[in-house]
N, C-alpha and C positions, 0 to 999 in steps of 0.2 A: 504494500500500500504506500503510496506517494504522500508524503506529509509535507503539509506547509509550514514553512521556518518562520518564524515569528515570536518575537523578543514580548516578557511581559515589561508595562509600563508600571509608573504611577512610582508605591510606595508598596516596595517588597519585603514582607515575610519572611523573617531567617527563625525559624523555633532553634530550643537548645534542645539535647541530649538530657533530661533529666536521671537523676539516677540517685537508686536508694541509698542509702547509710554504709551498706556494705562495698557498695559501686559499682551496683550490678542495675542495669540500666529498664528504669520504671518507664514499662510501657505507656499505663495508665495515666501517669504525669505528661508523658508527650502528648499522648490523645487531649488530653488537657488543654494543651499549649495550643495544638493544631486548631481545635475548636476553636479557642477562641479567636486567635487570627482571623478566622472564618468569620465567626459571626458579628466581629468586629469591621468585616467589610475589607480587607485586606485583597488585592487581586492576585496575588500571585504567594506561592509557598516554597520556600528555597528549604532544606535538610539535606542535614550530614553535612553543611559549610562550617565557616569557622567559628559561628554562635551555636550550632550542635556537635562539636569536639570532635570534626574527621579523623583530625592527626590523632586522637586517642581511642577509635572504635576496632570493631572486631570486622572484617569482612563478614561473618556471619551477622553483627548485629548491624552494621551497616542496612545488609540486603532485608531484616526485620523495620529498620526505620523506616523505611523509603516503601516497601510492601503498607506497611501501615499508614503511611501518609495518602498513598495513592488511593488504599483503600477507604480512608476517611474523607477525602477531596472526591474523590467520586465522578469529576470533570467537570467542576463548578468552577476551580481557577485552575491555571497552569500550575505543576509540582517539579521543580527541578531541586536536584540533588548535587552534594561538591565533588568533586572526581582532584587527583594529585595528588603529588608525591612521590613516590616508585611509581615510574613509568608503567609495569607491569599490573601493579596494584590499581592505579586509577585506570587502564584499560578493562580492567575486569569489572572495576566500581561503573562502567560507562556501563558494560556488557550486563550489569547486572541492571540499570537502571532503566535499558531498552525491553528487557526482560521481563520486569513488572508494570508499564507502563508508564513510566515518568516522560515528560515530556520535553526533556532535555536535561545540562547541567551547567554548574559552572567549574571553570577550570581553575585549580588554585595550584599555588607553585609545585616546581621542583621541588623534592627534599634536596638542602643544604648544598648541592651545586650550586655554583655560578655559571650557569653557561653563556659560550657565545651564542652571537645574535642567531647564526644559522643552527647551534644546535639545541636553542629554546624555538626557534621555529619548528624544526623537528618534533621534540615534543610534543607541540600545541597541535600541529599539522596530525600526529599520527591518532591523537583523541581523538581530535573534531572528525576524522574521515572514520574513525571506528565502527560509526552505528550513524543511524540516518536521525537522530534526538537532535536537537538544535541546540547552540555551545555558545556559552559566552567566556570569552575568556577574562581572568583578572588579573591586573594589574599592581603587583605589589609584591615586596620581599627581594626573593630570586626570580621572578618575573617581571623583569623590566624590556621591554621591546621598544625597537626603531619604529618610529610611522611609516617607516617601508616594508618592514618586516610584517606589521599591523596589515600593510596596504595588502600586500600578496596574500595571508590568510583570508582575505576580503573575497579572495576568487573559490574559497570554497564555500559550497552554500549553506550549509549547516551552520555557520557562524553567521551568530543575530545580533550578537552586544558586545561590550568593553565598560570593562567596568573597573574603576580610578580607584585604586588607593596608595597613591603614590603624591598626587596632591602638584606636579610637575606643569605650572600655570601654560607654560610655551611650549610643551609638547601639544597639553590637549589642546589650546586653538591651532598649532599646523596639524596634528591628526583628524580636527573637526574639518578644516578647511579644506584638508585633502579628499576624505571621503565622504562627509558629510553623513545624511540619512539612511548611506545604506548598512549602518549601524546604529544601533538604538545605546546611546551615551549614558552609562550609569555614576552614581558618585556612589563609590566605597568605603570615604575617608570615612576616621573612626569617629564615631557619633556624626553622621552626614550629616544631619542639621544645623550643625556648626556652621559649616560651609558651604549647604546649597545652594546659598544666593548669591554666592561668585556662582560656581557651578551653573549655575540658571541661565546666567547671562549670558556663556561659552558656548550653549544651545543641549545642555545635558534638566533633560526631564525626567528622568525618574532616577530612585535613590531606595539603597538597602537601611534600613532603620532599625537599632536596634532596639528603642525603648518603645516600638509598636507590639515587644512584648508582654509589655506592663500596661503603658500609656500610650495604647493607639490616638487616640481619640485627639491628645495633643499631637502627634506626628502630622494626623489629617487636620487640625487646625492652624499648623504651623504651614504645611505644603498650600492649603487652601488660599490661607492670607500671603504668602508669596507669588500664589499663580493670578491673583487681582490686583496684585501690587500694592495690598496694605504694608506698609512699614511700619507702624506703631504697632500693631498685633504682633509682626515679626522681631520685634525689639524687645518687647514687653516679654513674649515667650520665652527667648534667646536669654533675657536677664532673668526671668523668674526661674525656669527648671533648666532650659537645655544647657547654661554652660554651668552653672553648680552642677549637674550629674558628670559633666565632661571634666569638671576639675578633679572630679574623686576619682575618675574613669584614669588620666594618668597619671592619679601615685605611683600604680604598682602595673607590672606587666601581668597579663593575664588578667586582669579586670574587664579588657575589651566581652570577655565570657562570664566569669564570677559575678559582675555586680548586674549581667542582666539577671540571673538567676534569684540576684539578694531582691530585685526591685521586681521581680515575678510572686518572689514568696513574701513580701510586704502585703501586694493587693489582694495577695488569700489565691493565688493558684498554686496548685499542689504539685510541685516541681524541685522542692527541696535545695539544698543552698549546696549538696555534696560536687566535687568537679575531681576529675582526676590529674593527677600528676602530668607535667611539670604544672600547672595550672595549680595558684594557689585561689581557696575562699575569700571572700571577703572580709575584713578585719574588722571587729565588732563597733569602733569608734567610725568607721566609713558605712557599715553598717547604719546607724543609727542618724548620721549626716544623711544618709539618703533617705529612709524614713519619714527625719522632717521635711527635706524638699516635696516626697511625694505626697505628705500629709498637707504642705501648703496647698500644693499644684490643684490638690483633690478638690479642696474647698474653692477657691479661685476659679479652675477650669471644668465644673462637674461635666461627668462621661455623658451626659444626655442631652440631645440635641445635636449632635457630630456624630459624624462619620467618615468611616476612612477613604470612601470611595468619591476620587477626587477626580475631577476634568484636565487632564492633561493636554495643555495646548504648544 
């Protein structure tokens, strides 16, 4: 069957990996998670990326994540899944994600290589042609690419996106100005709302969001009042929650994961605050700072009356 290649937009869905006390990984907490993305309006649902702990799953439980997501998604949004690493490994992670029906992935780096320009091309090249899923690749770590390099993966058709977290202001307008639309421009950077409204301006519409795990409802009111060009809604948000969570976000490494989980298990979903190694928890004084942001935010910004589902122009 011929599938059409086609990038989700807007504001994307990374769910985490919940996992019990012992670290053995709570299905029931993801189904959690997934839902509510869902019925929070969410278009699209990424798993197994870097807010559901690829670099620390089992191939077996990988292929349980992504089987349960697809089966809870049901074809109501796009589900893509994060493939990288062992070349070998993410070719199977691809194979496995054509297998249960996801409908694409995204590509995250090499492990700990640096490769050159042609042999990160290779890499990317030999995913994306693996399986007929449609592939975004990302940008960041050990995956750094030339606009030329970008440009030639262009000619395979399976590649719909590109998605930034590297943050490199004059790459992405000559990569935007070279190919333009026939890539769908994502922002990666950590906590993208920080940064979307550069992003915005460069012609990049949609973005991976972390706290749309806790506080959708803020994500879509911040993306909303940027696509009408409020600025005081965008300033107001920016100063009341989004850059207090980003200052606690880079104390420590490995909070880009742990404190989505802390600000999940704040608002009462059942996902537990356990992360595996190297990935440290959250630390109870960081804990307790975010708490209060989201107990302000709550009062301030109540969940009713928003939603996520935003008009991308």
């Amino acid at each position: 069957m011929k599938r059409t290649h086609q990038c989700p937009t807007g504001i994307l869905g990374f769910p985490v990996a919940p996992l019990k006390e012992n670290g053995e990984l709570d299905l029931k907490g993801f189904e959690a998670n997934v839902n509510f993305l869902l019925e929070s309006g969410l278009q699209s649902v990424f798993v197994a990326c870097g807010a559901g702990e690829l670099h620390a799953l089992t191939q077996e439980e990988y292929k349980t994540i992504v089987k349960t997501a697809v089966r809870l998604v049901n074809g109501r949004v796009p589900v893509y899944t994060g493939v990288g690493g062992n070349v070998k490994h993410a070719l199977e992670q691809a194979e496995i994600s054509a297998e249960v029906g996801a409908d694409g992935y995204l590509i995250l780096p090499p492990y700990l290589i640096s490769p050159s320009e042609d042999g990160l091309y290779n890499y990317l090249k030999v995913i994306i042609e693996s399986t007929e899923l449609s592939a975004i690749v990302y940008q960041r770590d050990k995956c750094i690419l030339t606009k030329e390099a970008l440009l030639k993966l262009c000619e395979l058709p399976q590649l719909v996106g590109f998605k930034d977290g590297v943050g490199n202001m004059e790459f992405n307008i000559e990569a935007i100005q070279l190919i333009g639309d026939r890539l769908e421009w994502i922002n990666g950077m950590p906590l993208a709302e920080v940064t979307m409204a550069a992003y915005y301006n460069l012609g990049y519409r949609t973005y991976s969001s972390a706290i749309s795990n806790y506080i959708p409802h803020i994500s879509a009111k911040y993306f909303n009042a940027l696509q009408r060009g409020d600025n005081q809604t965008v300033h107001e948000l920016l100063n009341d929650i989004i850059l207090p969570i980003h200052a606690i976000r880079k104390r420590k490494e490995g909070y880009a994961v742990s404190l989505i989980k802390a600000g999940m298990n704040i608002v009462g979903l059942p996902v537990g605050t356990t992360v595996r190694p190297p990935v440290a928890p959250v630390e109870s004084t960081h804990y307790g700072e975010l708490k209060e942001i989201l107990g302000r935010a709550l009062e301030k910004y109540p969940v009713s009356g928003i939603t996520t589902e935003v008009e991308v122009t």
